[in-house]
N, C-alpha and C positions, 0 to 999 in steps of 0.2 A: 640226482645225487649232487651235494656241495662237495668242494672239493676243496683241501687245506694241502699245507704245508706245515710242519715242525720241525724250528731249528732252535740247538740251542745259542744265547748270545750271552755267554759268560756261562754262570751255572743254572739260568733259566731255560727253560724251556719251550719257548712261544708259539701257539699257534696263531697262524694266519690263514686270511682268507685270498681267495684267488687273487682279490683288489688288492693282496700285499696291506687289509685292515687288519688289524691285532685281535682276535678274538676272547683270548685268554693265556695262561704262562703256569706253569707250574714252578716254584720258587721251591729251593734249595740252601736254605741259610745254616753255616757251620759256625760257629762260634769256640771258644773253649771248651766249655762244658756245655754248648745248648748245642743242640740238633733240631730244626725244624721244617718240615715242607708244609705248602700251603698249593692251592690252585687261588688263583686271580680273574675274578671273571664277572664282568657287569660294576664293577666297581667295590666288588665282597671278597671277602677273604672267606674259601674253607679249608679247615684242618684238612692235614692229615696223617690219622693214627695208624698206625701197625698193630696187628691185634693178630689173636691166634697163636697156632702152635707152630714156632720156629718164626711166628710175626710174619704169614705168609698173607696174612689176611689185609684189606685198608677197610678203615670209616672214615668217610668222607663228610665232615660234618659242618654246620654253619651254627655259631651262638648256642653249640652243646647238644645240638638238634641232629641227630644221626639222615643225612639226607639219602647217600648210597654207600652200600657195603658189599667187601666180594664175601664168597665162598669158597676157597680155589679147589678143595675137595668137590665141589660136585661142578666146578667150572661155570661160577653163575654170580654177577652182581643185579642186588636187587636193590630196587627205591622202595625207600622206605616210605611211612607217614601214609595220609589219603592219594586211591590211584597206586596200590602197591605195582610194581610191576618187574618180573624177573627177565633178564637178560643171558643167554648162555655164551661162550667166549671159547675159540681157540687161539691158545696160543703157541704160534710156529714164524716159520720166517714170512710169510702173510698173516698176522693177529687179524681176528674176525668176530665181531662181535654180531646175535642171531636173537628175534624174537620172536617167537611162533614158526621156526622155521624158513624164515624171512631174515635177512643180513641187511642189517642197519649203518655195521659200520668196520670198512676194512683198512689196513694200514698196514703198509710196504715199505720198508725198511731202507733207503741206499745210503751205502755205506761208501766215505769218499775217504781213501788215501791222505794220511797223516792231518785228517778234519775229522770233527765227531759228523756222524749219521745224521742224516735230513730223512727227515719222518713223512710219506705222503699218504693222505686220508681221502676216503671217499666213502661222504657218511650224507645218508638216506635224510631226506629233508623234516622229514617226521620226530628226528633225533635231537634231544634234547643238548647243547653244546657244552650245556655243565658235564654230560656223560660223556660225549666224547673225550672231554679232558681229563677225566679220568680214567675212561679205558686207555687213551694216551701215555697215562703216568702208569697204569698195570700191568700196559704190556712192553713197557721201557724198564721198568725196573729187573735187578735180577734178585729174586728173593730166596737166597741159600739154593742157586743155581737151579733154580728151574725158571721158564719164561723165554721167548724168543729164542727156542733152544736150534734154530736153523733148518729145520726137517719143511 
């Protein structure tokens, strides 16, 4: 298993590798009237939309190309394009991400006294690290109070 760290440094959210190397970051940009996040990873920028009913949903997308997408009703993000492949996900105060019955990727929450949360992950070598960043961002978000609901 690799094993990261997530913290945020402003309104980003960085993961890193044990070596303290920068993996990727989930970006947060507020403007007046613009609202956007993005995942940063490899040198690429992918969207990301909110979709769905109550916008419970993300498309995680690169150059309009839908790469992953959840499901939160049946608790599953899938990769899209050739090599489909679905992933099923709880999320609680361990988020855990499973495929075939097999956990790929888990993340444990610590939470520090008057500092935001430092995110620690322990994800299966086989795991693609564009997914990890975004099971990262799905299961940090709160979408109309559901997600990391503490249980």
């Amino acid at each position: 298993m690799k094993k990261y760290t997530a913290e945020y440094q402003k309104k980003h959210l960085v993961l890193v590798s044990e070596s303290r190397h920068e993996v990727g970051r989930i970006v947060e940009n507020r403007k007046l009237f613009h609202f956007e996040e993005y995942i940063t990873f490899d040198s690429k920028k992918y969207d990301i939309r909110n979709v769905g009913f109550l916008k419970n949903d993300v498309e995680l997308f690169d150059s309009n190309v839908v790469t992953y997408f959840t499901d939160l009703a049946k608790e599953r993000i899938i990769k899209s394009g050739e090599g489909v492949r679905i992933y099923y996900f709880k999320l609680k105060k361990t988020s855990q991400l499973t495929e075939k019955g097999k956990l790929l990727i888990e993340i444990r929450e610590e939470k520090r006294r008057y500092e935001k949360s430092i995110f620690h992950l322990e994800v299966d070598h086989s795991v693609d690290d564009l997914l990890t960043l975004l099971f990262l961002y799905y299961s940090t978000k709160e979408f109309n109070s559901i997600g990391g609901d503490g249980d």
